[in-house]
N, CA, C and O atoms as a GROMACS GRO file, in nm:
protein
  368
    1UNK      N    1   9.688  14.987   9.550
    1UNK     CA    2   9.667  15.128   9.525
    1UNK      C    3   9.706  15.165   9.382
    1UNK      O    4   9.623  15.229   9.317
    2UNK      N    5   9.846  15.127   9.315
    2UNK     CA    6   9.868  15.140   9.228
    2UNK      C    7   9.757  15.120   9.111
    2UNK      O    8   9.714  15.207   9.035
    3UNK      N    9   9.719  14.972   9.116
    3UNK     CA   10   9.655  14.923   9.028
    3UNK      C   11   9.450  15.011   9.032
    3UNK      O   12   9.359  14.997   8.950
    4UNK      N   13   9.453  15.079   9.140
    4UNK     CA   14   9.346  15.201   9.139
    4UNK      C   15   9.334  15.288   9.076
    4UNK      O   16   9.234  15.336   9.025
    5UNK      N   17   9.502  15.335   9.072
    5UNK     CA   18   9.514  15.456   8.992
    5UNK      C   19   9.486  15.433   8.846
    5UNK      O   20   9.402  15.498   8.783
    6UNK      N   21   9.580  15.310   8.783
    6UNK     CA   22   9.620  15.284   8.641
    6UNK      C   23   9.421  15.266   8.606
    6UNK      O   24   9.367  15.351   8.536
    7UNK      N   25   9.364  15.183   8.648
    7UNK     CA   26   9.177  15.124   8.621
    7UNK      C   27   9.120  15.341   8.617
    7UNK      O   28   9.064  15.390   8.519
    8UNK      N   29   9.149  15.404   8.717
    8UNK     CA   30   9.078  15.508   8.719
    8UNK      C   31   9.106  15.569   8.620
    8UNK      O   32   9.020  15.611   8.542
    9UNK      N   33   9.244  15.586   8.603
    9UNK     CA   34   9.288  15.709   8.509
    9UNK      C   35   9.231  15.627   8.315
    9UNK      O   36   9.210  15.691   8.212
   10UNK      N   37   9.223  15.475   8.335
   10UNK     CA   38   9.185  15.406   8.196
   10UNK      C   39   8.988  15.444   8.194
   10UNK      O   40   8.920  15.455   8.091
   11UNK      N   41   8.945  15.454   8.317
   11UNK     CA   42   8.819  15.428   8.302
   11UNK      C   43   8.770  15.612   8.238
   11UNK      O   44   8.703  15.629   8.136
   12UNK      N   45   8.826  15.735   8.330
   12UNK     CA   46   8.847  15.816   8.274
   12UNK      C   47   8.834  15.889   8.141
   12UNK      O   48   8.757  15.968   8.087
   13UNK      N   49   8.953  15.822   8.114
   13UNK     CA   50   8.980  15.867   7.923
   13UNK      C   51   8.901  15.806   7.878
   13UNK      O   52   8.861  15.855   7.773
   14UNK      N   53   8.819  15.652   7.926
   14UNK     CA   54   8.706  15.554   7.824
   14UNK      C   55   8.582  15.686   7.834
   14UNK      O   56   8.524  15.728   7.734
   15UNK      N   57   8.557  15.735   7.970
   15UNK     CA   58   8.454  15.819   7.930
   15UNK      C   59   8.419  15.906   7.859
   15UNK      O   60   8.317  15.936   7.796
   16UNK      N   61   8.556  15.961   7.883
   16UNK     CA   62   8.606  16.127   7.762
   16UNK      C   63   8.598  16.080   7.648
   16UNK      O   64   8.570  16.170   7.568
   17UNK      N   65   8.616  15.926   7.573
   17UNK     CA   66   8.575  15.897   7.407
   17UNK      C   67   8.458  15.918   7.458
   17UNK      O   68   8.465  16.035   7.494
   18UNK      N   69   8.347  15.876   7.487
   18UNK     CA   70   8.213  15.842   7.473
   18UNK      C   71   8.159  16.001   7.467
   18UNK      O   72   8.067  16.032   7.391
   19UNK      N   73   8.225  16.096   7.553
   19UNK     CA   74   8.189  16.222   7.572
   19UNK      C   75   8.151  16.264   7.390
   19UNK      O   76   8.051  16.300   7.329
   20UNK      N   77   8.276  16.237   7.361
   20UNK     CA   78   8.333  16.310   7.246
   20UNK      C   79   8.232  16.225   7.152
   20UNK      O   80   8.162  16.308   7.092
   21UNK      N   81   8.198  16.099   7.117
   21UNK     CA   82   8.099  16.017   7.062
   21UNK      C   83   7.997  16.062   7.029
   21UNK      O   84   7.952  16.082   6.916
   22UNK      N   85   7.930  16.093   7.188
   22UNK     CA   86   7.789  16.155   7.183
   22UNK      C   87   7.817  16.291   7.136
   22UNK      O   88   7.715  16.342   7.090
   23UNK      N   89   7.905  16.357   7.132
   23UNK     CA   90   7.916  16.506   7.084
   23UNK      C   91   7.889  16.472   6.959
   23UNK      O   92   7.800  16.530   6.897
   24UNK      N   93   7.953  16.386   6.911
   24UNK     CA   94   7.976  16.401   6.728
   24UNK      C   95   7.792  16.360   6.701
   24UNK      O   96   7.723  16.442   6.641
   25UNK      N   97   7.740  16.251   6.746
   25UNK     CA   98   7.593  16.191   6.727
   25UNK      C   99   7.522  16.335   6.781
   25UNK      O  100   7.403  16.307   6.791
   26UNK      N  101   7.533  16.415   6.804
   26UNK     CA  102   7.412  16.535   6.829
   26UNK      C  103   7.468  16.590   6.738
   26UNK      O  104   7.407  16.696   6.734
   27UNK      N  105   7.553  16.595   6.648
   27UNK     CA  106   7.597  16.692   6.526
   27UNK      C  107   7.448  16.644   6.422
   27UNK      O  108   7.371  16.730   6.379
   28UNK      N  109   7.433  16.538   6.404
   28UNK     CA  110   7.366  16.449   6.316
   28UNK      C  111   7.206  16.539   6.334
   28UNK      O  112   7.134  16.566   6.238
   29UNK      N  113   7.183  16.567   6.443
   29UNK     CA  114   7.037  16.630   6.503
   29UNK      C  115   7.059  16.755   6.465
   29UNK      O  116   7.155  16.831   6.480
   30UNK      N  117   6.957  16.765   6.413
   30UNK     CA  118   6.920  16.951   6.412
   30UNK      C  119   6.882  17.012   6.569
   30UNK      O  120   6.797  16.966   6.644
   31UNK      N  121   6.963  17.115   6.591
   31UNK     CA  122   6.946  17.211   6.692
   31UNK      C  123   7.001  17.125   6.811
   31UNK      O  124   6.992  17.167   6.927
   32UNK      N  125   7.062  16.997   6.780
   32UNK     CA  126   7.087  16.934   6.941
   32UNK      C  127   7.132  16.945   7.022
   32UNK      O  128   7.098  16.920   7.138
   33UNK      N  129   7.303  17.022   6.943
   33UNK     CA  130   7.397  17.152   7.014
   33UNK      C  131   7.348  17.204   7.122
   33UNK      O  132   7.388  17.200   7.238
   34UNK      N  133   7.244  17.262   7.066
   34UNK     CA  134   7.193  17.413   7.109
   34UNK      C  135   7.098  17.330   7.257
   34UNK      O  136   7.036  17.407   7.330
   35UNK      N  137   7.096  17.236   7.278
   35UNK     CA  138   7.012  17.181   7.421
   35UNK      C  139   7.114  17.185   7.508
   35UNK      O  140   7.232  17.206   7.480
   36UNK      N  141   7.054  17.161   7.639
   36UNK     CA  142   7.154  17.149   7.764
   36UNK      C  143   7.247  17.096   7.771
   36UNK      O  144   7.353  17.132   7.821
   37UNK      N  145   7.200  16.948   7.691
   37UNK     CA  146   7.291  16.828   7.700
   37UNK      C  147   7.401  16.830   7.629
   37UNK      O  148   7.515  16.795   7.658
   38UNK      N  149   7.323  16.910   7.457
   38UNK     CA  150   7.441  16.938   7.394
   38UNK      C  151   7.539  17.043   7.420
   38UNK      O  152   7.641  17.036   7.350
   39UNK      N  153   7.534  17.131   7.499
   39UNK     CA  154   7.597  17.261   7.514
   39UNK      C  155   7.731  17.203   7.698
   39UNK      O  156   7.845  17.237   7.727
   40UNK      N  157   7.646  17.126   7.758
   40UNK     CA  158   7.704  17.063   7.854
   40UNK      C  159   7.802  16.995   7.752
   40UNK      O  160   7.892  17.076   7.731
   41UNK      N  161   7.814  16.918   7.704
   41UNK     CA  162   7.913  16.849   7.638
   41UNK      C  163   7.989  16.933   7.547
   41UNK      O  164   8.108  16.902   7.549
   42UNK      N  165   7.961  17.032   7.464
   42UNK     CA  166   8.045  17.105   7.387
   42UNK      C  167   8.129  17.205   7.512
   42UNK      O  168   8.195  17.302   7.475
   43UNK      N  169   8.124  17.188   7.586
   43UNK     CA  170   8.195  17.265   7.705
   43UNK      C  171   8.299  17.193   7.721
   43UNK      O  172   8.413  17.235   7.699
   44UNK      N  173   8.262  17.034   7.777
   44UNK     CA  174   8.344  16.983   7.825
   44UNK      C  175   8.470  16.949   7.689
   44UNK      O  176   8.592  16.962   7.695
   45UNK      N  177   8.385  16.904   7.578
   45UNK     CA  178   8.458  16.878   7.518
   45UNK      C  179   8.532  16.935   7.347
   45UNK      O  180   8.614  16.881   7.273
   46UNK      N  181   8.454  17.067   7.336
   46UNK     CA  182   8.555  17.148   7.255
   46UNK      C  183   8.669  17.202   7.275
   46UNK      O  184   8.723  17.251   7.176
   47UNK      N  185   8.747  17.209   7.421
   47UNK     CA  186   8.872  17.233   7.441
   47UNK      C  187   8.950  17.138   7.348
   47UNK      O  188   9.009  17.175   7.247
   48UNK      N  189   8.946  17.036   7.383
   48UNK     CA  190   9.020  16.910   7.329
   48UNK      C  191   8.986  16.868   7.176
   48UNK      O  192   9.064  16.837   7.085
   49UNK      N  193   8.909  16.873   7.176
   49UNK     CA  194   8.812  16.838   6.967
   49UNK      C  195   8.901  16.975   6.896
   49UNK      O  196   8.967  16.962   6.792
   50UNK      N  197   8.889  17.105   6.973
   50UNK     CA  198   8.922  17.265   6.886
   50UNK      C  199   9.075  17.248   6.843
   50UNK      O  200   9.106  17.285   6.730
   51UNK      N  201   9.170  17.195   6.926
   51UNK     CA  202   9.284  17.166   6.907
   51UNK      C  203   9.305  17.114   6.756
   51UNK      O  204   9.390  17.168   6.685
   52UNK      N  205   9.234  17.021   6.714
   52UNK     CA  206   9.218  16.967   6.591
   52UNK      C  207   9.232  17.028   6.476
   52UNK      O  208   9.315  17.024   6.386
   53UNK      N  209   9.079  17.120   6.507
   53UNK     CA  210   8.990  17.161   6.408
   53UNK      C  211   9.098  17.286   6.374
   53UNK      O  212   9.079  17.343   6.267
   54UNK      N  213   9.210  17.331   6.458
   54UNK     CA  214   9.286  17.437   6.409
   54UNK      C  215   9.384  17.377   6.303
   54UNK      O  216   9.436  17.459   6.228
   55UNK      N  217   9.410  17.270   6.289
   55UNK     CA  218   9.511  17.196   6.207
   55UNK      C  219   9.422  17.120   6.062
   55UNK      O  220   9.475  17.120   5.951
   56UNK      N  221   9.275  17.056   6.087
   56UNK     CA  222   9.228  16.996   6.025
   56UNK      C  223   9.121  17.038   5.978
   56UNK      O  224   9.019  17.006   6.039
   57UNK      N  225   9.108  17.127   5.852
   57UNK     CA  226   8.956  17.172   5.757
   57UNK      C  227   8.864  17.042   5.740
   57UNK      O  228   8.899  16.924   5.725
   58UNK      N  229   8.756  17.090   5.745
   58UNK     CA  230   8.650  17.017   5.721
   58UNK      C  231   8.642  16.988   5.538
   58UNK      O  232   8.672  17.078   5.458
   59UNK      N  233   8.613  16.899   5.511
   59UNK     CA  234   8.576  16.823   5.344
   59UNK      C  235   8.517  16.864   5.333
   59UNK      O  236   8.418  16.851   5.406
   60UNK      N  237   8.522  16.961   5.218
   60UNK     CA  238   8.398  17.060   5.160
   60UNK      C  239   8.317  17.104   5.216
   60UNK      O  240   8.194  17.099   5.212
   61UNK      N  241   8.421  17.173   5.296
   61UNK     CA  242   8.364  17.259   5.396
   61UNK      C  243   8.220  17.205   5.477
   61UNK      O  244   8.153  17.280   5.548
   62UNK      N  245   8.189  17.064   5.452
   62UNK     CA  246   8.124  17.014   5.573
   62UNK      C  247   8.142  16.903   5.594
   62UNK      O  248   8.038  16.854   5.638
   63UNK      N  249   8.218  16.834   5.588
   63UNK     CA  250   8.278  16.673   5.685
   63UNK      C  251   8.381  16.700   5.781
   63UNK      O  252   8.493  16.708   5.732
   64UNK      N  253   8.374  16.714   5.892
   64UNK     CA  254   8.487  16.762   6.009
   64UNK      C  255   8.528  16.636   6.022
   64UNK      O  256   8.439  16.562   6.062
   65UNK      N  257   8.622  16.590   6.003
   65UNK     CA  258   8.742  16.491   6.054
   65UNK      C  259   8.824  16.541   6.159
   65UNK      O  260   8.938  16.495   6.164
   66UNK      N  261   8.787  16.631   6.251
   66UNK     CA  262   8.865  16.633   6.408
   66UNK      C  263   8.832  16.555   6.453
   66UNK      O  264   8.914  16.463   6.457
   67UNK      N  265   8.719  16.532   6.508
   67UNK     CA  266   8.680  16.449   6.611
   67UNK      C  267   8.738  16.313   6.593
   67UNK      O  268   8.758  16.256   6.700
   68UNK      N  269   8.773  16.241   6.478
   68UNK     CA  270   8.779  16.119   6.454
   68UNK      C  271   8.931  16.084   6.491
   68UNK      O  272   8.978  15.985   6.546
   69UNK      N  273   8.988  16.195   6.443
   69UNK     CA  274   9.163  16.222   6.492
   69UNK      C  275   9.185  16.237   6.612
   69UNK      O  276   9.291  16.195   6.658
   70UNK      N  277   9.090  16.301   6.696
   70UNK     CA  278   9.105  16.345   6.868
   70UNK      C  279   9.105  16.234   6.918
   70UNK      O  280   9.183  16.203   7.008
   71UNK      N  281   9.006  16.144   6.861
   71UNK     CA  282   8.982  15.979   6.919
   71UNK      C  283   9.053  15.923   6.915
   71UNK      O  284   9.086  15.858   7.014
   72UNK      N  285   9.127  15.914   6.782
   72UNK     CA  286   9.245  15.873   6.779
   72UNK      C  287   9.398  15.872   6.823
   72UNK      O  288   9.480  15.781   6.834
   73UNK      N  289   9.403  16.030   6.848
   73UNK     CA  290   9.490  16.068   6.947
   73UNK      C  291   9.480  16.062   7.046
   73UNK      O  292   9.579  16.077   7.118
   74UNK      N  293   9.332  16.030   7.111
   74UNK     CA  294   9.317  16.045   7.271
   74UNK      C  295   9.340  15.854   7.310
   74UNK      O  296   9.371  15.817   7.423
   75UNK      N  297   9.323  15.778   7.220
   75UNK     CA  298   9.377  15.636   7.228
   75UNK      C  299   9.494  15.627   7.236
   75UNK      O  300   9.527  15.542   7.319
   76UNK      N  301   9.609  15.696   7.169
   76UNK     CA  302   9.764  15.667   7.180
   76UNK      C  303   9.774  15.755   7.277
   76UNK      O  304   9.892  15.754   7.312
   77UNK      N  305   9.702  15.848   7.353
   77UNK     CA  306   9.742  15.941   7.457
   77UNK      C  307   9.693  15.784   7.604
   77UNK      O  308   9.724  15.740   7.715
   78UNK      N  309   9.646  15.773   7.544
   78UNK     CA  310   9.578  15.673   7.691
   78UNK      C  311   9.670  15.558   7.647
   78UNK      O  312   9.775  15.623   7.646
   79UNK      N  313   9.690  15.493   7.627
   79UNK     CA  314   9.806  15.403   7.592
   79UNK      C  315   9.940  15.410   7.660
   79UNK      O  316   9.998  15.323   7.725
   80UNK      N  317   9.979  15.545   7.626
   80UNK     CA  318  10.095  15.613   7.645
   80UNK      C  319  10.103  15.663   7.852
   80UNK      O  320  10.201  15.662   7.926
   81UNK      N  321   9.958  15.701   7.883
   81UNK     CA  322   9.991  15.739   7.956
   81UNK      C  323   9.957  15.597   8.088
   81UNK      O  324   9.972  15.608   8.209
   82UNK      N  325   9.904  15.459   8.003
   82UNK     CA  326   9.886  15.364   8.112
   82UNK      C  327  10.065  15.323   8.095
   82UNK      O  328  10.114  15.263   8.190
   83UNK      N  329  10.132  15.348   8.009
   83UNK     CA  330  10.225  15.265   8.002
   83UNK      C  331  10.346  15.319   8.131
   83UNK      O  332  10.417  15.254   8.208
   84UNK      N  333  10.326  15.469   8.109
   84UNK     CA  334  10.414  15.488   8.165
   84UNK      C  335  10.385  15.478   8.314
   84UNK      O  336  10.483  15.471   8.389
   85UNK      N  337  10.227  15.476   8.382
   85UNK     CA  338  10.201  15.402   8.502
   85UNK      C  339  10.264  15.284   8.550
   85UNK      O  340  10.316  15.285   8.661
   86UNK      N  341  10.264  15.180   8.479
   86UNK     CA  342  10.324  15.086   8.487
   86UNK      C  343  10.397  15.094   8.482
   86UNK      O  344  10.430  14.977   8.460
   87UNK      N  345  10.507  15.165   8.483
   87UNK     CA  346  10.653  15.153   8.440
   87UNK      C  347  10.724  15.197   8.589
   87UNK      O  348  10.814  15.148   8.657
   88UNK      N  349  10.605  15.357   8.606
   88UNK     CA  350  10.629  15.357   8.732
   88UNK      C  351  10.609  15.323   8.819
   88UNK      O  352  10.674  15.360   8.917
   89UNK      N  353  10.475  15.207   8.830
   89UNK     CA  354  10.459  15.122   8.990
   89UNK      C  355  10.562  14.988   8.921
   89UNK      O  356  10.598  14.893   8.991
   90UNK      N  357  10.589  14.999   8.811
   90UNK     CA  358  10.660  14.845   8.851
   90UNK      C  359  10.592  14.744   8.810
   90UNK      O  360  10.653  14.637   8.812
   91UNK      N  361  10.440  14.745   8.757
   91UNK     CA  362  10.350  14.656   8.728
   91UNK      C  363  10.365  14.566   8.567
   91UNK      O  364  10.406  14.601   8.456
   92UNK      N  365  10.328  14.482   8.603
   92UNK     CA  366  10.356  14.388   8.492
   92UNK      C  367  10.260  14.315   8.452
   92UNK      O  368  10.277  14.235   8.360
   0.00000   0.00000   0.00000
């Protein structure tokens, strides 16, 4: 059971990068935002990207480096949070 939780909660956060991935690759498209797919995903995932963007200006005023930091933070967040799974089932 343990080892269900630790795979779910890793498989999880692997999706939420990819979320955030494909968010940044429809930046690249004109109007792509603005589709279902893109607007479905800026839902899910501007809570978490906006956090950033309040700390981190964009490069001349158009290169956003949040997203690349969220990824980055959302890797030591997933790290952090398999470790302490393991710590608490005991797994090794």
């Amino acid at each position: 059971m343990e080892l269900f939780i630790l795979n779910f909660v890793g498989t999880a956060l692997e999706i939420y990068r990819y979320l955030i991935f494909g968010y940044v690759l429809l930046s690249w498209f004109p109007n792509a935002r603005e589709s279902f797919i893109g607007q479905m995903l800026g839902k899910i995932v501007e809570p978490y990207v906006g956090i950033f963007r309040k700390f981190i200006p964009p490069i001349g005023g158009v290169i956003d480096l949040s997203p690349i930091v969220a990824l980055l933070a959302l890797h030591f967040i997933s790290i952090g949070i398999q470790s302490v799974l393991i710590f608490l089932f005991k797994m090794v």
